[in-house]
N, C-alpha and C positions, 0 to 999 in steps of 0.2 A: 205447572208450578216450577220456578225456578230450583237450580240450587241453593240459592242464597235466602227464599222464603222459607224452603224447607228447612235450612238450618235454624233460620230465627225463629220457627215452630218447634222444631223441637229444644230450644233453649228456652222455652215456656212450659215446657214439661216440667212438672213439681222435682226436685232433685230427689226426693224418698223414692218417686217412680223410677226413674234413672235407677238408682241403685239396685230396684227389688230386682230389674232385669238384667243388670249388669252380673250381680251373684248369681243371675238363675246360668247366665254362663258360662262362668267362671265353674259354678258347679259341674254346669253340663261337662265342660272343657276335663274338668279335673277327674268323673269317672269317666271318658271315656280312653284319657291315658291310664287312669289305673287298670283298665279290661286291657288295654293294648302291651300291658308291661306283665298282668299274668298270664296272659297268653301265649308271649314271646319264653316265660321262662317255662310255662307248668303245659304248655299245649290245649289244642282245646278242649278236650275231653276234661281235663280240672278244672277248665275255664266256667265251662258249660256248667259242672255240675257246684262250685263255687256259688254263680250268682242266682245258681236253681237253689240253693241252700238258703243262700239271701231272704229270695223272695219269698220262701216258704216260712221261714222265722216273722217276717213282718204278720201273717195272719197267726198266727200258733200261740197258744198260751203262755206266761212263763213259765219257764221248766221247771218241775221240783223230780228230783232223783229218788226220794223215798214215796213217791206213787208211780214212779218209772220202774222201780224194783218193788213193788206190791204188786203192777199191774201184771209183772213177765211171770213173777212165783205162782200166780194163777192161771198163767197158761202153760206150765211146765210142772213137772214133777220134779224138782232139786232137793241134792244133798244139804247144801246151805249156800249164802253168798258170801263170792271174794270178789274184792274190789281193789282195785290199784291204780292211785292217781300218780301219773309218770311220766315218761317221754312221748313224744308223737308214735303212734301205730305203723307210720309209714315213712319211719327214717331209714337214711339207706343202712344201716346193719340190724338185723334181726337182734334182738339182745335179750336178756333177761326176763326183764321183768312182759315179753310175747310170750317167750317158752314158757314161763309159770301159769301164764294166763290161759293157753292153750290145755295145758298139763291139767291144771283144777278143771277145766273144762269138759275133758276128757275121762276126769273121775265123778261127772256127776255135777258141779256147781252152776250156778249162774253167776257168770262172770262178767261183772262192770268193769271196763276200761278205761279209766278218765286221762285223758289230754288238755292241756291248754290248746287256746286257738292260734290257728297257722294261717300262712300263707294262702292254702286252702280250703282249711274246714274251719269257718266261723265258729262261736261259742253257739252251743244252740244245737248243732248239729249230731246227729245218730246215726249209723251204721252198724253192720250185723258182720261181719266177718263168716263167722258161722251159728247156726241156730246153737242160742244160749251164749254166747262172746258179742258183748257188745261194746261200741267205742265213743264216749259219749265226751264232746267238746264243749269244755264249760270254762269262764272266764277266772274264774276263783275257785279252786279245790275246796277250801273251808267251807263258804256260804253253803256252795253247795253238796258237800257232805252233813255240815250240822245237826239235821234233824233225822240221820241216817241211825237204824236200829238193826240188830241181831247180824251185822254183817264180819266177817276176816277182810280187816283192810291192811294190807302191808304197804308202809311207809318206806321210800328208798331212799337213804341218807343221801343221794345224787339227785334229790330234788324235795327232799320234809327241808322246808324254811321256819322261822318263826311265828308266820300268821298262820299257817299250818296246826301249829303247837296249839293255838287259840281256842279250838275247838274239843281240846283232850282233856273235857275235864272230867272230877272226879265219875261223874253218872255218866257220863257219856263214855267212857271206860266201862265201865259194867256192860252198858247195853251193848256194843259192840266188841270183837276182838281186834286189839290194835297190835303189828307186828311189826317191829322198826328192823328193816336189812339194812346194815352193816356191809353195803360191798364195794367201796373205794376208798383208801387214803384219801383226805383230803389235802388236792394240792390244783393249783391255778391251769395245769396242765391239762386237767381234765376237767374244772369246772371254772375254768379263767377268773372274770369278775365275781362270781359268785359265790366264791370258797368262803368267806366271809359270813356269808348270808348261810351258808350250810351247817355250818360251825356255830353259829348260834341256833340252829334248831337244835343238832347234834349237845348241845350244850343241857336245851329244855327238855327235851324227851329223857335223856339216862336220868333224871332227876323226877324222872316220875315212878306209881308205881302201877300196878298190872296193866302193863306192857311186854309183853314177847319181844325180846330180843333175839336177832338171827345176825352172823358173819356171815360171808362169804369164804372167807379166809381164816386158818388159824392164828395169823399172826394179830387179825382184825378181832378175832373172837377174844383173845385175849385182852388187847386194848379195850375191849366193850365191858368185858366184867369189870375189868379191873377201876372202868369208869362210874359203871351202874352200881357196882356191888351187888351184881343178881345173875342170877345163871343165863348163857347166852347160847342157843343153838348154832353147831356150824353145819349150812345150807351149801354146799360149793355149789360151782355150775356144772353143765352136766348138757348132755347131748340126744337130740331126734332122730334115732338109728334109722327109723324110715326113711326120713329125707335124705340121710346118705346109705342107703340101700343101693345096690347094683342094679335093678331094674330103673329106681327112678335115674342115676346116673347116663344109662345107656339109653331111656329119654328124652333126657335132655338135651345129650351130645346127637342125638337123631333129627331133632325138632331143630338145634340150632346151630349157627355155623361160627365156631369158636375162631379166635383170633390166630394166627400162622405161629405165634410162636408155640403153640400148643402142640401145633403138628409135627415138629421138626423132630429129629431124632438125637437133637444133644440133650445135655441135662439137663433139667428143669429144679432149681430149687424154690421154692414156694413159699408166700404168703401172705392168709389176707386178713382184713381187720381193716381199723382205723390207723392211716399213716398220722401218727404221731407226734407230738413231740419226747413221748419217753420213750422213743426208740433209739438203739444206739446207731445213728447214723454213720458214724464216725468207722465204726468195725464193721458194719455193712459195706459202706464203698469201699475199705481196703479190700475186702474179701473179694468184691465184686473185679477191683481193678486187677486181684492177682492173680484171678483163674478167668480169664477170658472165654477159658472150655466152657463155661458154663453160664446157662442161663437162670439169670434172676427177675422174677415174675412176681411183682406183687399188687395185691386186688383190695380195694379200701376206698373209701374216702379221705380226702385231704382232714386234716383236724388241727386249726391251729394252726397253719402254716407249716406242717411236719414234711411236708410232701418236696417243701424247697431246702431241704437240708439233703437229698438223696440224689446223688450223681445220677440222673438221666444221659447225661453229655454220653456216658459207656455203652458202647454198642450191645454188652451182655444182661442192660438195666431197661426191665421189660416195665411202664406203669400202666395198667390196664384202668386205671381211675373203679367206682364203684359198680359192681354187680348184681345185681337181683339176688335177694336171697333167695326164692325158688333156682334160679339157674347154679348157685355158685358150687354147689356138689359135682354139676358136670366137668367146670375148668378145675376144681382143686384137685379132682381125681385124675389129672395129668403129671400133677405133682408127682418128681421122684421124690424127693425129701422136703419136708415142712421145715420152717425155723419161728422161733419167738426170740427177737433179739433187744429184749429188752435193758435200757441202761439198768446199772446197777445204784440202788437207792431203797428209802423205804416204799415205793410205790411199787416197784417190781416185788417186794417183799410182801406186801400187804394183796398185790392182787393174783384172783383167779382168772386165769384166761379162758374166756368162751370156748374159746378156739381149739382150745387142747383136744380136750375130747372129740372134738367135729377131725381133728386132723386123725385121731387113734380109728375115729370110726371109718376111715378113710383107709386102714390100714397102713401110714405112713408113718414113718422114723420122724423124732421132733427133734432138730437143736436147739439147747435153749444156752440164756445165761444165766450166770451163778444165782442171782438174788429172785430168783423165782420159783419161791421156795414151794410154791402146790404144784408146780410139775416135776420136781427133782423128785426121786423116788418109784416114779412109774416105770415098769418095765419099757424101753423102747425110748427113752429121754435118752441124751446126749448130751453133756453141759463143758462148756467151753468159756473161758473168759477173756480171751483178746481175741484178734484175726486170726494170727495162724493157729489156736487152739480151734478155733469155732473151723476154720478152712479143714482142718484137720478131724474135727468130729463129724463134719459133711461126710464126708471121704469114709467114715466106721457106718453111717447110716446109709450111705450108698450101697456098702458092700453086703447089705442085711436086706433089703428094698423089697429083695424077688424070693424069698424064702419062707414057702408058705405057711410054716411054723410061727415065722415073727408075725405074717400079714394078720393071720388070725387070731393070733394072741393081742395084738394091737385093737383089733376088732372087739375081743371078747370084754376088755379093760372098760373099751368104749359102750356096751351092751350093758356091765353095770353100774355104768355110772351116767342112767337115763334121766330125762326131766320128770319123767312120772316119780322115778325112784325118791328126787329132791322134793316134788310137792309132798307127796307122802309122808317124806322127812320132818317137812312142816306141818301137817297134819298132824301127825303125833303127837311135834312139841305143843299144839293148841291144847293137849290132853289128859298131858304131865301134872 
């Protein structure tokens, strides 16, 4: 057969035919860049167990979460359950609302974890962290909470929207305990487009009534009553003394081979988090450009673009980009001095820094600045308000570093003001 019969054969092809097989390759075409684009970013091992999640969702039944949480109380002995729909499980900073999860977990609960779907874990998907923590990825918080009974759900004003609100009604309050934390100013910095959408949940919930309200902060606790007109638990954050334990540190640093500037014998002033944008960039590079002596090391994620406001160009401007939260005990513990150099605003005002305590447990001197106001007060803070004030409290926390009096008193601060101590905290107020 020629070329030219074969084409006028298949120009007799029904055009609906044409089409059905045109999409089936277009289809084909189109997952087999989507497998090549999470592959390149997540590697195989997420790739792998991604479309193994896939496949397994298509034969499974749909999900309902109140016979996913009847089925595990039967096979457990629990205190009660807490549940928390919040950030993804496996963002690069350990945060909050894990240590809480961990913590109830620790005293007894069975603890649901709920996530939106990512990149990696489909809606649909389940994982066990450890017996009794579970992480369960569902496409809508509401739907599937609604028909949820006798459980503690705390709600994180850094992610209760208003379809969220939807399902708070009057009996569905009775049957479960609803906790709204209270733990960021809301500003575009930390919730960009979405601050908007926050602020109208924030709006429907203090307008409800039994609901447990928790700050993180005092300045936040206040805001909240004065909103709710009801008494508001302050929850601070609070620190996993085991994780920065000396044994796990020395671990760490055994198993793994830290970056060279870790090694050197200058200074190290330290710190890590989210590079920001409410960091004061501005007095960090001066400091950085005026003591050359010294090296600055900081370990984060970018957020926001905060990461291109920080002179790299400085031979003493170390960016180690993000680190495992299992490993990050072993590099901070090279840290001579820690800093929190937060601008000054109500954001700095209103928030508690994770990190405070993870630095005290460390045994390390903290600088901080002035608007941050739950670290001022603690033995071992340092608060400075321009470059050479802040250059200048380095230099007071330097000279305290190696003094085994300060190291442990730093330690001890950190000891109680655990994550069990804060569940607990909240435990109570469920009792008042």
């Amino acid at each position: 057969m020629s070329v030219s019969d074969f084409i006028k054969k298949c120009l007799r092809i029904p055009k609906r035919i044409l089409m059905f097989f045109w999409n089936i390759l277009l289809r084909v075409k189109s997952i087999i860049g989507n497998f090549r684009r999470v592959r390149r970013e997540f590697g195989w091992k997420y790739t792998f167990r991604l479309y193994r999640d896939k496949v397994k969702m298509k034969f499974r039944k749909p999900f309902s979460l109140p016979d996913f949480i009847e089925k595990e109380l039967r096979s457990g002995s629990y205190k009660g359950v807490y549940v928390i729909p919040t950030i993804w499980w496996e963002t690069p900073i350990f945060q909050r609302p894990h240590q809480m999860a961990l913590a109830f977990l620790n005293m007894g609960y069975l603890v649901i974890y709920l996530e939106g779907p990512g990149p990696v874990y489909p809606a649909g998907s389940i994982r066990s962290p450890k017996k009794g923590l579970h992480v369960v990825t569902v496409l809508d918080y509401a739907k599937a909470l609604q028909n949820v009974s006798g459980c503690i759900i705390s709600f994180y004003s850094t992610s209760f929207t208003e379809y969220a609100a939807t399902i708070l009604t009057p009996e569905y309050r009775r049957r479960n305990q609803i906790v709204y934390e209270y733990i960021d100013h809301f500003d575009e910095s930390i919730s960009g487009e979405g601050t908007a959408t926050l602020k109208g949940g924030y709006e429907l919930i203090t307008a409800m009534d039994d609901v447990y309200f928790l700050a993180s902060a005092r300045c936040l606790q206040d805001d909240l009553a004065k909103k709710s007109g009801k008494s508001v638990m302050y929850v601070a954050n609070g620190v996993d003394m085991e994780h920065y334990s000396a044994e796990n540190i020395s671990a760490i640093q055994k198993n793994n081979t830290l970056p060279d500037v870790f090694k050197s014998n200058r200074v190290k002033i330290g710190y890590f988090g989210a590079m920001a944008l409410w960091l004061d960039y501005g007095m960090i590079n001066t400091v950085m450009k005026n003591h050359p002596e010294w090296d600055f090391i900081f370990i984060g994620p970018d957020y926001y673009g905060g990461i291109n406001r920080l002179d790299r160009s400085l031979p003493n401007c170390h960016y180690i980009g993000p680190v495992e939260y299992k490993l990050l005990p072993g590099y901070a513990s090279c840290f001579d001095v820690t800093i929190l150099p937060f601008e000054r605003g109500d954001l700095a005002k209103s928030t508690s820094p994770l990190k405070l305590f993870e630095y005290f447990a460390l045994g390390k001197a903290v600088v901080v600045t002035p608007d941050l106001l739950e670290c001022i007060g603690h033995p071992g803070v340092f608060v400075a308000g321009d470059a050479a004030a802040f250059a200048e409290a380095i230099e007071k926390a330097l000279s305290v570093k190696d003094d085994p009096d300060f190291v442990s008193g730093q330690m001890k601060t950190a000891a109680d003001n655990s994550w069990m101590s804060r569940a607990q905290e909240l435990e109570k107020g469920l009792t008042v």
